[in-house]
N, C-alpha and C positions, 0 to 999 in steps of 0.2 A: 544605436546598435550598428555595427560594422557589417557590411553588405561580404555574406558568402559567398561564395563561386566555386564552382567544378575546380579541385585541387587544393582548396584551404585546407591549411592544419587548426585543426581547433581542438580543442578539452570540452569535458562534460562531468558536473560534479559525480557521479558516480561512475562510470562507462570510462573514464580517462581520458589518454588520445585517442585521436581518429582522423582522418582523412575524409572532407567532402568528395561524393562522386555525382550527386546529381542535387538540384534543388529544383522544387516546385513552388505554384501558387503563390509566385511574386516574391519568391524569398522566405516563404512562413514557414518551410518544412525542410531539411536537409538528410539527405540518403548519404548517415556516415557510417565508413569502414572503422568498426573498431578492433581491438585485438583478437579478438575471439567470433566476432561475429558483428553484421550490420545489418540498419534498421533505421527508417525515419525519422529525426526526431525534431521537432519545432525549436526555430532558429531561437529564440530567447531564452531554449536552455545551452547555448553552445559561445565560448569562446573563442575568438580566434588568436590564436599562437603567430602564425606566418601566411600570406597571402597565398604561397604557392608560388607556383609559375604562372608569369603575367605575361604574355607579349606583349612585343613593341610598339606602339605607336608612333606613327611618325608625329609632327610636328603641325597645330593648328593651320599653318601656313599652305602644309604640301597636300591639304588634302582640296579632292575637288571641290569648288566651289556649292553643289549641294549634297553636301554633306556626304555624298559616295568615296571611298578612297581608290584613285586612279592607279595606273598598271603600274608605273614608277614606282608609287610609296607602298602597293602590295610586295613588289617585288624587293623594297628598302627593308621589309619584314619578312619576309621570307631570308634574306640575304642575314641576318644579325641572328632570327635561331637557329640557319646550319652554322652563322660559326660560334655561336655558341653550345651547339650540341656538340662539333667537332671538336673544340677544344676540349670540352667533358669526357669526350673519346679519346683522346692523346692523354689526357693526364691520368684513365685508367689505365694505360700501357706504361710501356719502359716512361719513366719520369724524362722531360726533357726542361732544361735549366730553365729557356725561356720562358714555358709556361707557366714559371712557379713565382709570385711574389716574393718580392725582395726580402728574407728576413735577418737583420742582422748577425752576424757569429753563426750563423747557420747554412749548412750546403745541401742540397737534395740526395734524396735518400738514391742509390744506386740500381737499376735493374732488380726486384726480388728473384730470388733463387728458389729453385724447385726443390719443397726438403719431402720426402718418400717418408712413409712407414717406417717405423720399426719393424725390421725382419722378424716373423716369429711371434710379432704383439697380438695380447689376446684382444679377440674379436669383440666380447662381451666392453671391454673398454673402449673399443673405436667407436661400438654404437651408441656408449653413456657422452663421448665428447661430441657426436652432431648430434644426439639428442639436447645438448646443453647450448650450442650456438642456437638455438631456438628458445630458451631459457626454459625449459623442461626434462626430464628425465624419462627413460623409459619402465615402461609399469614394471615388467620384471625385477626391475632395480631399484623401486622407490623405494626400499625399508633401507636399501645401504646410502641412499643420498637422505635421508632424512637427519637432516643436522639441527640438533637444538631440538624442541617443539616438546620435550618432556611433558611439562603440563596438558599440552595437547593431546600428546600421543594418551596419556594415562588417561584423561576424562572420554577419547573415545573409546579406550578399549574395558570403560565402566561400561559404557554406553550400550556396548554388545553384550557384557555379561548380566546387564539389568534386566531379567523377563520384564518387569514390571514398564519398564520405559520403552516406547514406541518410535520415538521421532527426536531428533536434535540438528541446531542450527549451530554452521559455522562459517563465520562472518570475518571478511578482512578487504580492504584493498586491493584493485586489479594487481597484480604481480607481486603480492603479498607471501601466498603461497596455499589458496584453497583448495583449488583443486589438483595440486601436491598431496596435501592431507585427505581430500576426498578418494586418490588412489591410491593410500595407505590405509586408509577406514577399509576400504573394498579388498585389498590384501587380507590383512589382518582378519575379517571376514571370514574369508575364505581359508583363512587357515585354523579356524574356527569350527570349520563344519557349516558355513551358511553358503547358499548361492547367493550370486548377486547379479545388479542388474543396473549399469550406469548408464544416465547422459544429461548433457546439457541441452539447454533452450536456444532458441535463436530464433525473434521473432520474426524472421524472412520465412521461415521454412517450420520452428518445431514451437509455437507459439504454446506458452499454457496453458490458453484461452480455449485449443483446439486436442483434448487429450487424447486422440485417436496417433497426433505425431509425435504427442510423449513415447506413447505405447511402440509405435516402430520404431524410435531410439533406443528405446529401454528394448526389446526383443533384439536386437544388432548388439547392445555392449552387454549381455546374459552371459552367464559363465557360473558353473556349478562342479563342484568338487567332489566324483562318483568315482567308487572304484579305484582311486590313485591319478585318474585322471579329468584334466578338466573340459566338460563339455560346454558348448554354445550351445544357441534354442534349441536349433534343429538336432544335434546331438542331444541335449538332455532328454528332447519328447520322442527320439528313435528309442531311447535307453526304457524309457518310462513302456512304452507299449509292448517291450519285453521283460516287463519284470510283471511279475504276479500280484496280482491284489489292485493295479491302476484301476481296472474298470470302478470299482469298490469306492475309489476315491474321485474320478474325474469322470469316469463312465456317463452320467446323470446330467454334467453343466452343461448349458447352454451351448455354448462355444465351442467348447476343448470335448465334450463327448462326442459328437459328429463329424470333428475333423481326428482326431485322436481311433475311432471304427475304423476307417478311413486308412489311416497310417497305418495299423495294427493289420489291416489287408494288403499291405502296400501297393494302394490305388491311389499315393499321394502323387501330385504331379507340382510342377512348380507353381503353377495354379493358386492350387490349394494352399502352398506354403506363404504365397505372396498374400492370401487371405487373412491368414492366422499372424501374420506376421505386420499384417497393416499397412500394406504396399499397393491395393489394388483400390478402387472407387468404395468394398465393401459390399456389394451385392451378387449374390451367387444365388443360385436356383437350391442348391442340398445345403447350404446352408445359412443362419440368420447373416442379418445384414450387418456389419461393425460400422456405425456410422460416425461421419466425421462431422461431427455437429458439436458447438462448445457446449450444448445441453448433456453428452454424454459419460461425462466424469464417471458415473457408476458405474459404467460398463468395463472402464479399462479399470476401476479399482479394482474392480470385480474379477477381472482378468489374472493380475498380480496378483490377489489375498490366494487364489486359486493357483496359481501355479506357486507358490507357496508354501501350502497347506501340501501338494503333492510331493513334492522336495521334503518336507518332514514325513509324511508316512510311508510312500515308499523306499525313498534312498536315507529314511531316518537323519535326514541334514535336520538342522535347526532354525531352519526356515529363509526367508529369503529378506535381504536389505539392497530397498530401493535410493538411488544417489541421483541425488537432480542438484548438476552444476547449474550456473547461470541462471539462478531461482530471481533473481530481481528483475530478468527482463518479461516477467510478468506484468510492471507497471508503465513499459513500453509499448502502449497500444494507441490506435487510434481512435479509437470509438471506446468511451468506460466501460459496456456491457463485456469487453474481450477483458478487463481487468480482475472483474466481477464472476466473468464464468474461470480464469485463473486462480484466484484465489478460492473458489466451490474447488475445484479441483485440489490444490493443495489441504483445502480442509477437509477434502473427502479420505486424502491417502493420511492425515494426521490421525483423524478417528480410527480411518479401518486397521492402520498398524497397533492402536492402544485398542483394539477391541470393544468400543462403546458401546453400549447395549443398545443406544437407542437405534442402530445401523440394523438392529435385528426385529427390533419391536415397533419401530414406527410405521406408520400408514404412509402411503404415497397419494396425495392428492392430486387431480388435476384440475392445473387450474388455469387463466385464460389463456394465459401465454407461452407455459411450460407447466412441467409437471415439480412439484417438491415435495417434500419428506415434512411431517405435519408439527414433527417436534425439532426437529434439525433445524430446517428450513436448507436444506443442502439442495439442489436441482438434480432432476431425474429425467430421466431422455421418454419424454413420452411416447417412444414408440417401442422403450424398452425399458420399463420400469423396473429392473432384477435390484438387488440391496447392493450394497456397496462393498459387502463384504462375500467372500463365497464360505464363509464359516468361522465360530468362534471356538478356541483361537486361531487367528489369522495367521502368526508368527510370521509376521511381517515385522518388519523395520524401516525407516524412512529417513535420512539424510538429507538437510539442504544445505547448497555452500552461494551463501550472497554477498553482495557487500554491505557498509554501515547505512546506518540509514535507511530502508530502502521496506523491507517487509518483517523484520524482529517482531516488531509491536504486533502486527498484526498477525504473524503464524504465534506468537507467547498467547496469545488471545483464547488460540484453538488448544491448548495446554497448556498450563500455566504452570508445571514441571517439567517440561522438554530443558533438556539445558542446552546451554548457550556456551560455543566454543569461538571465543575471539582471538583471531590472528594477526598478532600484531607485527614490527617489522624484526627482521634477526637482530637482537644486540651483535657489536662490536665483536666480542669472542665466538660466537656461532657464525660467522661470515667471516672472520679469519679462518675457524675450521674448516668452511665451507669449498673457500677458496687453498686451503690446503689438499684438500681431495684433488680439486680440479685442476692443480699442478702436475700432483702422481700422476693422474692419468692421464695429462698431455706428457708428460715424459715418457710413461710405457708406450704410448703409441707413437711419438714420433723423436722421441728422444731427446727431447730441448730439456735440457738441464740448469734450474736456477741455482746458484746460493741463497741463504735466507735472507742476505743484503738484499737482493736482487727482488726476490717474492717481496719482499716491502717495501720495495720502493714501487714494483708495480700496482701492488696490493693498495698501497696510498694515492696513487693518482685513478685509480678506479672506482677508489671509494671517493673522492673529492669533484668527478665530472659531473657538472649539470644536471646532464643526463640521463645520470643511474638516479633513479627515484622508486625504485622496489625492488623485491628478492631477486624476480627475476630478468629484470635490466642489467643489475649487479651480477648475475650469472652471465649473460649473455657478453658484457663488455668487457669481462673475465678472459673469459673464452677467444674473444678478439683482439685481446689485447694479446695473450700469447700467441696467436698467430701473426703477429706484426713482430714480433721477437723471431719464430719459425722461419720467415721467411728471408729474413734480416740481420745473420747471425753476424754477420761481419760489419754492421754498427752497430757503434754505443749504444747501452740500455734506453736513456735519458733519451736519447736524438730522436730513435725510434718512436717514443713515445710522447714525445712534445711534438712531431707532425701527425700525430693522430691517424700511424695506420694502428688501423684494424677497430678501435672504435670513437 
């Protein structure tokens, strides 16, 4: 196996690329940055791509005779990475001949020129082209960048109209395009009559294992469609204790009755909202404790089926659909019990959105280690044994977006009619369209005008780099590649794009 270091590029069959930043325990474990998020993982699942940056060594000879390296060869290494830094730093400046290898029939591209806006250009466009050099889109806009995904788009918007279906799984490749789809499920949603409530995992910070930092992700990306307008937590539950009939409905819970009095007086202080919202250690004298213990899955189901349940009978929405991106990095743990209380949680929010009975009927035993559910066998927070659900129907709904391989088998397990939305990569004519968008709107914004020779010859060398290996690499090197045009107007297409600016 190939010895990692602070800086290696390596791959991970599922997780993709990433970046070492630190390694432990002699090598066994490596702290990599990957696109979305970083996490530990032991070196025997990771590839290395490229060593990184390695300094120099000098030469067996120059070093001291026991083995320490003398002020000479310290300073022989110091001396080669400033001028290799410095050279790195001239050649992002005006290009200078000599720093450029010789390439035959070829000259160095000239000074770039500074190209401005388009006078007048809509706004809404300049923010879809930096949201795209990151290879995403902005939520506002994801129903107009949604190109191709027919199949897709139709089985989720079954998905929302099926009372009868709770939960469904969609599965593709890092830069495939899921959590693209997952903030079109959450539109679509919303334009439905549901609130909704997204986020992703990231086992540094929102592990599955620990559902109390699902529950403050999911409270931060809430968003419910009242009155014409869309409110966040703290707007939906200001709204909710002005409308008639709450108490009726939330009055009674554990949780949301005592902080909800509270608000309805408005004796809320940030306090309190840092409480309800899963921001503080969870212990308060007025009220219970939200603990952060991977025993407590029922508490935060219970939390959602509940705020749910009130979004349909007060504000008559049609209940609430939960979105957990980055559902695989549940099997990213270092201890299997953190895998174990992930996946109780994930089973917990599968039942409570299909309504199982046995979430209503079962006994909660305790038993030596933890408390469980006698028919379920689900875990229950012994120090808060409440059901998993705050009522049936919950009208709830539940989203996960992972990738292949990874947890299918085992959430298909917890329902064995959830369906299963696979994301495969754009055919050929949907990434021609795709990439037709994202011309118009580099030209509305800065005015770079291709003909269709021109779009296909670019269009050919972006789809043919290394490089591009998903939707959205292919976006991003899209996007870069006509700003190496932008800046470059006064050389040839070809030139510009066989010295690889821009990507």
């Amino acid at each position: 196996m190939t010895e990692l270091r602070k800086g290696s590029a390596v791959t991970h069959a599922h997780y993709g690329r990433g970046t070492v930043k630190a390694v432990r325990h002699h090598g066994y474990e490596a702290f990599v940055s990957f696109t979305r998020f970083r996490l530990w993982v032991p070196a025997r699942e990771l590839t290395v791509v490229q060593g990184g940056l390695r300094l120099v060594t000098p030469p067996e000879e120059d070093r001291d005779p026991g083995g320490a390296r003398g002020d000479s060869s310290a300073a022989m290494a110091f001396e080669e990475i400033l001028s290799f830094l410095t050279s790195r730093r001239r050649r992002s400046g005006p290009p200078d001949e000599d720093d450029r290898p010789s390439r035959p029939g070829r000259t160095a591209l000239p000074e770039p020129r500074y190209a401005a806006f388009v006078p007048g250009r809509p706004v809404a466009d300049a923010k879809d082209i930096e949201a795209l050099r990151l290879g995403i889109v902005p939520t506002s806009r994801v129903e107009t960048w949604t190109v191709g995904r027919e199949p897709e788009v139709q089985r989720m918007r079954r998905f929302l109209q099926d009372d009868a279906e709770g939960a469904i799984l969609i599965e593709g490749a890092y830069g495939a395009g899921k959590t693209h789809l997952l903030a079109y499920l959450a539109q679509q949603a919303t334009s439905l009559g549901f609130a909704v409530a997204m986020a992703g995992f990231d086992p540094s910070e929102a592990a599955a294992a620990f559902p109390k930092r699902a529950w403050r992700r999911l409270a931060r990306g809430f968003a419910a469609p009242v009155d014409g307008r869309t409110l966040d937590f703290r707007g939906f539950l200001r709204a909710l204790v002005g409308t008639p009939g709450w108490r009726e409905v939330l009055g009674d819970h554990w949780a949301f009755g005592p902080f909800l009095k509270r608000l309805a007086r408005d004796e809320a202080d940030d306090s309190d909202w840092a409480w309800i919202e899963g921001r503080n250690g969870g212990g308060r004298a007025d009220y219970p404790t939200l603990h952060d213990h991977s025993t407590c899955a029922n508490l935060y189901c219970n939390l959602l089926s509940a705020l749910s349940r009130a979004a349909s009978e007060v504000f008559d929405l049609r209940g609430l659909v939960v979105l957990l991106d980055e559902a695989e990095v549940a099997r990213s743990v270092l201890y299997s019990y953190h895998l174990h209380r992930g996946l109780n949680f994930f089973r917990g929010l599968v039942l409570t959105a299909n309504d199982d009975p046995v979430l209503v009927e079962e006994d909660v035993v305790r038993g030596e280690m933890w408390s469980y559910g006698r028919e379920s066998n689900l875990v229950y927070s012994g120090h808060r044994p409440v059901r998993y659900t705050a009522g049936v129907p919950s009208l709830m709904k539940v989203a996960f977006a992972l990738t292949p391989g990874t947890l299918r088998q085992e959430l298909k397990r917890y329902r064995d009619t959830m369906d299963f939305v696979p994301v495969d990569p754009l055919p050929p004519a949907d990434l021609r369209r795709l990439f037709g968008l994202i011309c118009d709107r580099f030209q509305a914004v800065f005015g770079v005008r291709l003909t269709l020779r021109d779009r296909e010859e670019v269009y050919r060398l972006v789809c043919h780099d290394s490089r591009v290996q998903s939707t959205r690499e292919f976006i991003k090197a899209s996007v870069e590649a006509l700003d190496g045009l932008r800046f470059y107007p006064q050389v040839p297409l070809g030139e510009v794009l066989s010295e690889g600016v821009g990507f």
